[in-house]
N, C-alpha and C positions, 0 to 999 in steps of 0.2 A: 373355474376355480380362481385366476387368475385375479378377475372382475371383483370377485368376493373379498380376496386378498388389497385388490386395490381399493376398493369401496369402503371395506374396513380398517385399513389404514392409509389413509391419503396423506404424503408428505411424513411420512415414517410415524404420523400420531395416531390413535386408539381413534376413529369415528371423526379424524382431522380437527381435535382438540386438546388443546394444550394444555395436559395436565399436571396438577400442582395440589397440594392438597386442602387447599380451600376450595379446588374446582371440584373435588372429592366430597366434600360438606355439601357444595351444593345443590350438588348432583343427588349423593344422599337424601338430600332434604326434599328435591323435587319427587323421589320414586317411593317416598315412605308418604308423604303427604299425597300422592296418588294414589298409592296404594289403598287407600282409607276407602278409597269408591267399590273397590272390589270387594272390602269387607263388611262393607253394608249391602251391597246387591247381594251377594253368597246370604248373608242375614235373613235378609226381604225375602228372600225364594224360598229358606229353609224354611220361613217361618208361614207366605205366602199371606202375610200385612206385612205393612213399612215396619222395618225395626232398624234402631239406630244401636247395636252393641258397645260396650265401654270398648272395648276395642278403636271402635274408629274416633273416640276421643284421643285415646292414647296415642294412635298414626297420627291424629292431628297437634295434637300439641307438641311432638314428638319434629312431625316434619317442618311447622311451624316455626319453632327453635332454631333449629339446624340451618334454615332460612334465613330466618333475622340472625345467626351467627356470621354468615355468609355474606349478606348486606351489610352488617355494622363494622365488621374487620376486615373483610378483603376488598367487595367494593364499593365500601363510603357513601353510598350511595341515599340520598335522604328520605327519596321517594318510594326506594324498594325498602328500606330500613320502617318508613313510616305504614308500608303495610303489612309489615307482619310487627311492631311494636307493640301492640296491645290485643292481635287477636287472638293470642293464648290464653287469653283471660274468661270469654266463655268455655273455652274448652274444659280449662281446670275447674269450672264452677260445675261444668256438666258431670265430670269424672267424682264431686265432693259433692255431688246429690246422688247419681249413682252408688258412691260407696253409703250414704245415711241411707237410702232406700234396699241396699242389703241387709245391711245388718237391722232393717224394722220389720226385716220375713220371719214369717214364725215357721216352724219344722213341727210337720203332722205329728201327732202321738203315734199313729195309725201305721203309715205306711211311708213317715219321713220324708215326703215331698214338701217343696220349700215350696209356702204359698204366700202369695204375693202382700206384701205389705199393708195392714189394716182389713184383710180379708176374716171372716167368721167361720167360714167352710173349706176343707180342703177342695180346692181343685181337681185334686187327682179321684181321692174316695168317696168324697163329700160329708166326712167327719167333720163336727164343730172342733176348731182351734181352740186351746186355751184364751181367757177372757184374759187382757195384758190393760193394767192399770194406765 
């Protein structure tokens, strides 16, 4: 227990790092922007095709941020600033297609399954959808 004791805190610090709270941000930022991987593999298997959930837009734009808050404020840094500067920018485009691709599902008359956007039949019963102008 000793070992565990001294492995986890080497030199009286948390994993022998010196924390501060942009070391907090950035840390933050690295385990939510990871995190994203676990939420598309859990996706992919539930679904067993690739599937990319709004979810892992969100981790990403999310961790991404937190990143480049971490780069531009604490460590000035130009090179790690200049990669996360603009790659929030598919993310949000992905998350504002996803949201117009909800809201253009129609809901069965039938049996209220939300069928996929532009679709003519439901999915689920295979009742014709309402004809949408």
């Amino acid at each position: 227990m000793d070992y565990l004791q001294s492995l986890l805190f080497h030199d009286g610090q948390f994993l022998g790092i010196q924390w501060h709270p942009w070391k907090v941000v950035g840390w933050a930022g690295n385990v939510v922007f990871t995190s994203r991987f676990l939420v598309q593999w859990h996706a992919t298997e539930k679904s067993k095709r690739v599937v990319v959930p709004s979810l892992f837009w969100w981790l990403s734009l999310t961790g991404s941020l937190l990143l480049l808050a971490y780069a531009g404020f604490y460590q000035r840094d130009s090179v790690f600033v200049a990669a996360y500067a603009f790659s929030w920018i598919p993310y949000l485009r992905n998350l504002l297609i996803h949201q117009r691709n909800e809201r253009a599902r129609q809901q069965c008359m039938a049996c209220s399954h939300k069928a996929e956007a532009g679709a003519r039949f439901c999915s689920q019963c295979g009742k014709a959808l309402p004809e949408t102008a």
